[in-house]
Structures are given as C-alpha cells and as structure tokens.
N, C-alpha and C positions, 0 to 999 in steps of 0.2 A: 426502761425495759421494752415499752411498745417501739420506740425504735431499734434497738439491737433484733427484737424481734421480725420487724418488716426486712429490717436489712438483711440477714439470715435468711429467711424465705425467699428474697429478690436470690441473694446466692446458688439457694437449692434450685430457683427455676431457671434460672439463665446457666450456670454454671460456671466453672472458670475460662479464660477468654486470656488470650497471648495475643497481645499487642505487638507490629512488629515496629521496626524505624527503616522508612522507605525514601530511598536518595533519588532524584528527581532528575532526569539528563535535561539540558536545553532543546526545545525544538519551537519551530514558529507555526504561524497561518491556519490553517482548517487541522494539522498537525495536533496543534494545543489544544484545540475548541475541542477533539475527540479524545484526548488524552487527559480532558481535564475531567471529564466525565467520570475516568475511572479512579483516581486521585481522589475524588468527591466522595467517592462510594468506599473508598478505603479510610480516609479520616470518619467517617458516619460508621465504622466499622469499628473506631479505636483506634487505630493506626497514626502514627505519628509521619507526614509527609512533608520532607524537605526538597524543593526545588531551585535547581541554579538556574540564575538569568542573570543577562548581563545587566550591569547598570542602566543600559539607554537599551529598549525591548518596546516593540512595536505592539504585542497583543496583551503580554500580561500585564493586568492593570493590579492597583495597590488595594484593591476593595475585596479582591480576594484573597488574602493573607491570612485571614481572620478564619479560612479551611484549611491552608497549610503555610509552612513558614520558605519562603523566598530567601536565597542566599544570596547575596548579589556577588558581581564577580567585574573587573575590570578587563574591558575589550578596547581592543586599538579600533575594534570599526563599529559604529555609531547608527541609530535606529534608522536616519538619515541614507546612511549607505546601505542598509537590508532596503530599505524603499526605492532608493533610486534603482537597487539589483532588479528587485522586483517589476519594478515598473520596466526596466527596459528588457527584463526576460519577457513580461506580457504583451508589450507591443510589440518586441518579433516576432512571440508565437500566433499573433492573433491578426496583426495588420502589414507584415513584411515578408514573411515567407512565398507568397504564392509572385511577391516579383523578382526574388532572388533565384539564381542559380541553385545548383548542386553543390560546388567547392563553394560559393559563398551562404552555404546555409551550413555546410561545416565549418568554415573558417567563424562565423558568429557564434556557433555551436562551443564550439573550443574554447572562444575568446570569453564564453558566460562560464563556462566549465573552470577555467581559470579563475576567475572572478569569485563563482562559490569557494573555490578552495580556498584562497585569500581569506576569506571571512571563516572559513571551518577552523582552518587551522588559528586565528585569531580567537578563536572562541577556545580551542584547547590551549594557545599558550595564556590564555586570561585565569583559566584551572589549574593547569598541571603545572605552569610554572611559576606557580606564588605557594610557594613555602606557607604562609599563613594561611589561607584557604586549606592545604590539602594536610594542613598540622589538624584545623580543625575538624576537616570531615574526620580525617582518623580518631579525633578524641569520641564522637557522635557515636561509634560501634554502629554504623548502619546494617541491616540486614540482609539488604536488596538493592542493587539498582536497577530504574526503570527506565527504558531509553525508546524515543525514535530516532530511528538511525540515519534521521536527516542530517544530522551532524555529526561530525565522526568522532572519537577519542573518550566517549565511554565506555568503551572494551578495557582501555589504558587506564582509567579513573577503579574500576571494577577490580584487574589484575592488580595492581599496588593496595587498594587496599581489603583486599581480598576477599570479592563482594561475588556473590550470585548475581548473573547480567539476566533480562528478562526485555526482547525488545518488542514494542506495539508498531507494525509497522504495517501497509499496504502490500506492497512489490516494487522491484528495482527494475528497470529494461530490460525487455528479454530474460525476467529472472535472474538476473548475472547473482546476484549476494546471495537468494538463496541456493541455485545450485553451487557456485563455487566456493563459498562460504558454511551456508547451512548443509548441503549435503544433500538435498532434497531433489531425488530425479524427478528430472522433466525430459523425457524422448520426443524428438523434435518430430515423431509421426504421428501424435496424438497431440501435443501439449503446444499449443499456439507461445509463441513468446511473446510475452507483454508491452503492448505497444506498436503489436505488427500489426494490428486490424484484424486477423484470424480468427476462425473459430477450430474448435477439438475436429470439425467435420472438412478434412483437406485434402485435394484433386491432389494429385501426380505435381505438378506445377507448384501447386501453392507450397507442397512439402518439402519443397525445392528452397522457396523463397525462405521459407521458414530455417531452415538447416542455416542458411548464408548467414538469415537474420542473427543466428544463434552465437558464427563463427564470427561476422564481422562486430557484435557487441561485446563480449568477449576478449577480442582480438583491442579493440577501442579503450574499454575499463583497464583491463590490466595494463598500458600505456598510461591512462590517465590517474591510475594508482599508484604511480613509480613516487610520487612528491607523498603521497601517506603513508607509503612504505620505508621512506627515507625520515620521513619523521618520528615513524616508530621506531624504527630503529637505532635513531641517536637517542630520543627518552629513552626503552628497555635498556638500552647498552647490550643488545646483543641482536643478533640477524633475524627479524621478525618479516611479519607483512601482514599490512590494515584487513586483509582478507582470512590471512590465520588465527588473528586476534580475535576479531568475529565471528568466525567457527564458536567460540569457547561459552557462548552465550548459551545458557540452560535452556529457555524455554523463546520461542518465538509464537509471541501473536499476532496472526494475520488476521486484515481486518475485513473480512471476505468471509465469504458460508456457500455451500452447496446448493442454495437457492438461486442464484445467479452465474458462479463459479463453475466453470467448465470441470469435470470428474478427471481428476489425475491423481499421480502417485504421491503418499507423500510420508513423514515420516514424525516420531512417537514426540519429541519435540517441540512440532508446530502444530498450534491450535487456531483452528479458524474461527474467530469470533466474530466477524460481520454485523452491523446493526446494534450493537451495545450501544449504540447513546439513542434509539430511537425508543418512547414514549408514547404513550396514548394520549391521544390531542385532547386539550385543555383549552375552555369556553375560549373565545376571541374577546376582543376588547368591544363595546358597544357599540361604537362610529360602524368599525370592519364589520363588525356581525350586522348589521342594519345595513350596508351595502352588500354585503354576500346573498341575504335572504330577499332582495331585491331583485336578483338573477331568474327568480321565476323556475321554472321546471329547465330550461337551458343552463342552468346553473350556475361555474366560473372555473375562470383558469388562472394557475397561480405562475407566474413567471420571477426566476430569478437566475443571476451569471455567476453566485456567489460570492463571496463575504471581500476575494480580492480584485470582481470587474463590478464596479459602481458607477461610471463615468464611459462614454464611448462618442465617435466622432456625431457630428449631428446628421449627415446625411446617412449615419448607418442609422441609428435611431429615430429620423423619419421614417426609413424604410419597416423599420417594425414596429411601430405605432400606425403606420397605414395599415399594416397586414391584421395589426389585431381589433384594430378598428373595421373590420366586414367580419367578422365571427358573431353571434348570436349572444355569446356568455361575456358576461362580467368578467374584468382582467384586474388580477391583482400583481403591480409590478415594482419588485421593487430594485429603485434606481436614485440616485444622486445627483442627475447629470441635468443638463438645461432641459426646459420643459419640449418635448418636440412639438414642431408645429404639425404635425397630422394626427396628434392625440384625441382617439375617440371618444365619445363620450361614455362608452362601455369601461373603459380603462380610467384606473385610477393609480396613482407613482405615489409608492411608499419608501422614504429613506432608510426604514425596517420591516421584515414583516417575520410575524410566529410564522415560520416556515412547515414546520412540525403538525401545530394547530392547524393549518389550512388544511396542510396532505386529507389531514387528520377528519377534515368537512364532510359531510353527507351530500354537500353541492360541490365536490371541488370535482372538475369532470377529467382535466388533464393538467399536468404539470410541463411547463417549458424549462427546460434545466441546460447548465455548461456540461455536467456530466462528473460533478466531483463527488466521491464516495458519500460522504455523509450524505446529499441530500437525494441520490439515488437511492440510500438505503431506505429515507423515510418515506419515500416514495413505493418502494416495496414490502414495508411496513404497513404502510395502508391499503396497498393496492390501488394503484394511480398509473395510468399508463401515461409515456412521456414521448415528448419533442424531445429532442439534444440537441442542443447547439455547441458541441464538441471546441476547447479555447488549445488549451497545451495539459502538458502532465498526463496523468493515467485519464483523463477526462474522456478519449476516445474509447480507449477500451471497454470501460467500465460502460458506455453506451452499447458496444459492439456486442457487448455479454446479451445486453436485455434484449439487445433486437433480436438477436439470433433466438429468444425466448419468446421472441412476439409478443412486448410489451414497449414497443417504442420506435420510432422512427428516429433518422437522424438527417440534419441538414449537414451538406457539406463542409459550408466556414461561415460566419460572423458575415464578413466581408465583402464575401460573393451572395449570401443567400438572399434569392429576391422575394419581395412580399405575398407573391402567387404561394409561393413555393412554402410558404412558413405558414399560410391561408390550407395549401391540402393536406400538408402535415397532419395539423389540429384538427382537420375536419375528418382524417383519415382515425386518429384514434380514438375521434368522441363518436364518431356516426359508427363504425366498423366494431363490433363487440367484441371481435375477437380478442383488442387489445385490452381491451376491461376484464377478458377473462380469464386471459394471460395473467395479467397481473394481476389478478385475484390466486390464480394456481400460485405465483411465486409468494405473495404476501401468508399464503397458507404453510408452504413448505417452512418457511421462514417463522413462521410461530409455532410449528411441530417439530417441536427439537426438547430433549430431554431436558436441557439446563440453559437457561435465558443467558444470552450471549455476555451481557454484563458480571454477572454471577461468575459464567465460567472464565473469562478473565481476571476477575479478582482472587476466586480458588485457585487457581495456578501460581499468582503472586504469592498468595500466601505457601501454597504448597511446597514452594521454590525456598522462602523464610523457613517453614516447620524444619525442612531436612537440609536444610544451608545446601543449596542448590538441588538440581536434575543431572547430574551426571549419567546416570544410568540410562536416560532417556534418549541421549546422542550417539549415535549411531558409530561403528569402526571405521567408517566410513573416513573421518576425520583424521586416521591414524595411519592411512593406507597414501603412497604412490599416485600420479597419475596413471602409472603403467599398472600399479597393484589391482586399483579399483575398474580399472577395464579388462582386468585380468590378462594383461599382454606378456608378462612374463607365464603366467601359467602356459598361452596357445604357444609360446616361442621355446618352452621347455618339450611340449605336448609332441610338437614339428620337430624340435630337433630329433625328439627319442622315436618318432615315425620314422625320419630319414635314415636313422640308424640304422633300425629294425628291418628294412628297406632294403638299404644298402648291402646288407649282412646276407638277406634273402636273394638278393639277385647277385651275391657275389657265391654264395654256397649252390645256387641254382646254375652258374657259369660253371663251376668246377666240378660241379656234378654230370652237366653237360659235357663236359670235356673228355670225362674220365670215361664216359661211357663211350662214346665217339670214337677215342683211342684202344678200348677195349673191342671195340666192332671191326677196326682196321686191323687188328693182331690178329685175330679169330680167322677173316676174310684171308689171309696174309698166309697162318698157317692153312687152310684148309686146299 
C-alpha cells in the first residue's frame, strides 16, 4: 500500500506527460555536436529519439546510443570520402584561394558543389530507396522529424510518411532557402545577405553590392538545384522542386538571437534560438586550473580553429606561436599538429580543451576563435571579447556581426596573417575596455530573454508533436505566384484600368473639344 501510495502522489505532482517518437535526419561536423544537445534534452524529457546514420559516420560515436537509438542505413560513400570532401573543402578555403583567380575559384566552387551532392543524394538513395528501412520507419508511427538541412531529402522522408518537418539550422548564402523556400523577407536595403561581409548599416554602393549579391546567389542555387529537383521528382512521381518541398516544413529553428543578429523581418514560423548548447562553466581539470591560476592578474587567452582545423602548415604555426609568445597572458591552445618551434613558454597545446569552462573563467581575458557559431556563442555567453581568425563557412560573418557590435576584431586570412598583426589584435581587446564591455552588453541581452533558448527549441518540437504540425504558422506566402507575391499582376491590372480610364478621358475630352470648336465656327459662320 506505501507504494501504490508514493506512486499516486508522484502522479498528482508531476502529472500526466505525453511522450512523443522523434525521427532523427542525418547531419555531420559542429552540425551534430549542436543538435545533439537538443536530442539529449528530449530523451531527459521522455521522448523516445531515433536517429539515421549511415553505417560508416565520422562523428556519431556508439557510446551514445544508450540516449537514443541509431538506425543505421546503407550509403555507397564511406566516412573515408566525407574526410577526404572535408579536408579538401578546408584547404581551399583556407590555403588556396588567395592564389587562384576569379573563374578558377568558381570552377573549384562548382567542382566541391558537385561532389557534396554526390554524397547527398547517396545518403537519400541509402533511405528512401530501401524498401526495409522506410517499411520500418512507417511501422515506428513517428511524431516528428527533425532535420539540419545540411543534407537534403528529409522534406521527402517527412511527406511519405506523413510527419511534421521541424529543421534546426544556421543560414544558407545570401538566405537563398530561407527566402525562397521559407518565405521570410529579407530587402536587400536593410538585410545584408549572409556571407557578403555586410552589415544592416549600408552606403549607396554597398546596397548596390548587396542586391547583385542577392541576384547572383539566387541566380547560382537554382542552377545548382536542377539535379535535386530531378530527383524529387522521379521519387514523388510528379513535378516537384527541393525548394517546394522545403517550403512545407512547420517550424524553422535558427540558430541565431537578437543579441548578435542584425534586426530584420521575419515570420511566425521561425524561431531564433541561438546559444542553446551554451552552459555555465564547470570547475577545470586540476593540471588546467593550476596553469590558468598561474597567469597572475594578466590572466589567459583561450585559442581554438575548432573541432574541424587541428593540424596546419608549420610555418603557419610558427607564425602564431611567435605572436603569442610576446603577450603577457597565459595561452591555452588547443592543437594536434607538430609541436612549433617558436612555442612560448606562456603557451601550452592541448589536443582538447572544456572550451565552454575556460570562456566560462574569471581569468580568461580573450578568446582567439575561426568564427564557428557554437563557439562564438559561448563566447557571448560569457562575455569574452574575440580575435577571429575567419577559415570558410558562415565563420566570416558570424565574426562580421560581433565586430560591427564591438566585441571583436578580425584578422584577415590564416595565411597571410602576420604575427604583429595577431600581437595588436589581442592587445587591442584585452587593453581597450571597450570590447570587454561590449561583450558584456551582448552576453546580457543574451540572457534577458523570456525563455532559455534550449527550452524554447524543445517546446516548439514538442508543440509541432501536440497539434501534428504548424500549419497555421506558415505564411500564404507559400501559396502565391512569383508575380502574386510582388503583387505584379495586381500593378499591371491597376495600369491597365488607369490607361483605360485615361484614354476614355482624353478621347471624351477630344470630342468635346471638337464639338465645341465646330459649334464656334457655325455661330461665327451665321452671324
């Protein structure tokens, strides 16, 4: 009886609780590492999470299965060839572009653009076209899929088995998916396109570059969408586009907030959740903490190029190992690569470091960062103002935000950047307050928000499960015309019936003219 009782009472205080079944898309890299966060937070919730990967998978390891269950799936391309992709996307973007041309920085562009699809679409026909795979997901009655839309044809997994899409994603270039996809205006006079360098604040000129930017990216994806357009359209069996299917997605989380994020328009949809995996830093290990608290009142600087540059040439790594070797503070860096030989004695190379915990320091003075979302947020989370040293990806922009907020300088490239230069950087945002107090204003804004960013990600998911999707939330937008939604038949209705009205007036006005004219000459005639 004392336990029917306890358990009775745990019922009245918790209450009842609906569990959902949550389908899991593929995605790789800093992609997973922040998606898994949320995943975490839903199985601790109840939630039953199933994710596909393919059988040979670069980051999801087997130790975490034991929070959700892993579906494997059969792929023609091999963890092998996501590495080799990887590695030869990072050393064009980091060590080949500034000796290449124009047409041959497109022509590499195109030739990796092909290459990812290869492997996209390898990953969709490993799903969609294994009969036993998608017999089973449909027995599972999943509630939800949750997708980054680094990889395409969860829109297609979603519609067959007729699931609420819910995607966690950053931004595409120049916004292409979410304006022509989600629907979300962006006016190219205010709203910089992602990955142009721009800020909301733009000259005559720049508004100029920006428009081009908008038409020539644009003008680029839809050409390089023709092969996922053709795809989906031989699976549906009927005239689709990877852009249409997309549209149909309930709920978008972007993974951005108003703390850093330039103020633009946007709509009921998308939720900006930014900073959901960031955390309140947790004691160091005893070695680190006993080196850190050795820094003395000059404190430390925590360096890293994240999770996918571990390794780099050695005379680049001389070059900033001398630089950080004349700074004052203790350097925590963490690297993989040959030990440099200009390595100061202030500096110390860790093949990991609690990246989170250091931000997280009451000695950590500055952060040297590539510029990839996660570790800019935790950065803004604590209030850390930063170096950038800008590689590929959104990495530029996502520095170009903070600077423009005066919390951060940026070097130009890896490459070219000389050790003076990486030397005034540091000394620019540890001596100069300003940027300590910049980034304390954003680390502020950023924790003054109704509902902690994790939280409202995972209420949306759920929210999406309670009412089996957001329809309501997506705009007509989706339903309309390019000519509807610019309303160019309404002006070309508006004009014709002006012209009319117009014409009608200056022909009653001729005739009127006339008559009178002719009655003046009769008159004249008789008198």
């Amino acid at each position: 009886m004392r336990l029917v009782v306890c358990f009775l009472s745990l019922l009245a205080v918790f209450g009842s609780a609906e569990c959902g079944n949550v389908l899991v898309w593929y995605t790789e890299g800093s992609h997973w590492i922040n998606l898994k966060i949320v995943l975490k937070t839903l199985t601790d919730r109840g939630h039953s999470v199933t994710v596909l990967v393919p059988d040979d998978s670069l980051f999801m390891k087997a130790e975490e299965s034991d929070r959700f269950f892993f579906q494997h799936f059969n792929a023609s391309t091999s963890a092998q060839n996501i590495r080799d992709f990887f590695d030869e996307f990072l050393h064009f973007s980091v060590y080949e572009t500034d000796q290449l041309n124009l047409l041959q920085i497109q022509m590499k562009l195109y030739e990796l653009a092909s290459k990812h699809q290869e492997i996209s679409l390898s990953y969709c026909d490993g799903i969609l076209k294994s009969p036993e795979l998608m017999d089973k997901l449909r027995k599972e009655k999943f509630d939800v899929l949750l997708s980054d839309p680094m990889y395409p044809c969860s829109d297609i997994v979603a519609e067959v088995l007729n699931l609420p899409l819910v995607y966690t994603y950053r931004f595409s270039i120049a916004h292409v998916l979410e304006r022509m996809c989600g629907q979300i205006p962006a006016p190219p006079s205010f709203v910089p396109g992602a990955m142009s360098k721009l800020t909301d604040k733009m000259s005559f000129t720049e508004r100029i570059i920006n428009m081009l930017f908008y038409l020539a990216m644009d003008s680029t994806c839809i050409i390089a969408w023709k092969k996922f357009d053709n795809y989906y359209t031989e699976y549906l069996g009927r005239p689709t586009s990877y852009c249409e299917m997309m549209g149909k997605a309930d709920i978008w989380l972007i993974r951005t907030y108003w703390d850093f994020e330039f103020p633009r328009p946007f709509v009921p949809n998308f939720k900006y959740v930014g900073g959901l995996h960031c955390t309140p830093a947790k004691p160091l290990p005893e070695e680190m903490e006993e080196f850190v608290q050795s820094s003395g009142d000059d404190g430390i600087v925590v360096f890293t190029l994240g999770s996918m540059i571990d390794k780099m040439p050695k005379e680049i790594s001389n070059k900033i190992a001398s630089a950080l070797a004349q700074i004052p503070q203790r350097v925590l860096w963490r690297y993989n690569g040959e030990k440099p030989d200009t390595l100061g004695e202030n500096t110390r190379i860790y093949k990991w470091l609690p990246q989170n915990d250091l931000l997280g320091h009451p000695k950590t003075r500055a952060f040297i960062t590539h510029g990839g979302t996660n570790g800019v947020y935790e950065a803004i989370y604590h209030g850390v103002p930063m170096v950038g040293i800008p590689l590929f990806g959104d990495q530029t922009d996502n520095l170009v935000h903070v600077k423009a907020r005066g919390a951060a300088v940026i070097m130009d490239n890896i490459k070219t950047t000389q050790p003076q230069d990486l030397v005034d950087g540091l000394n620019a945002v540890i001596k100069n307050s300003s940027y300590k107090e910049n980034a304390m204003r954003l680390s502020r804004i950023h924790h003054d928000r109704p509902v902690k960013p994790l939280d409202e990600a995972v209420f949306w998911i759920e929210f999406v499960m309670r009412h089996k999707g957001a329809k309501h939330l997506r705009v007509e937008a989706h339903n309309l015309t390019w000519y509807q939604y610019h309303c160019l038949d309404v002006f070309a209705f508006l004009i014709t019936v002006l012209t009319v009205v117009l014409y009608v007036f200056f022909k009653t006005c001729k005739v009127f003219i006339m008559r009178c004219c002719f009655r003046s000459k009769r008159k004249s005639k008789q008198e």
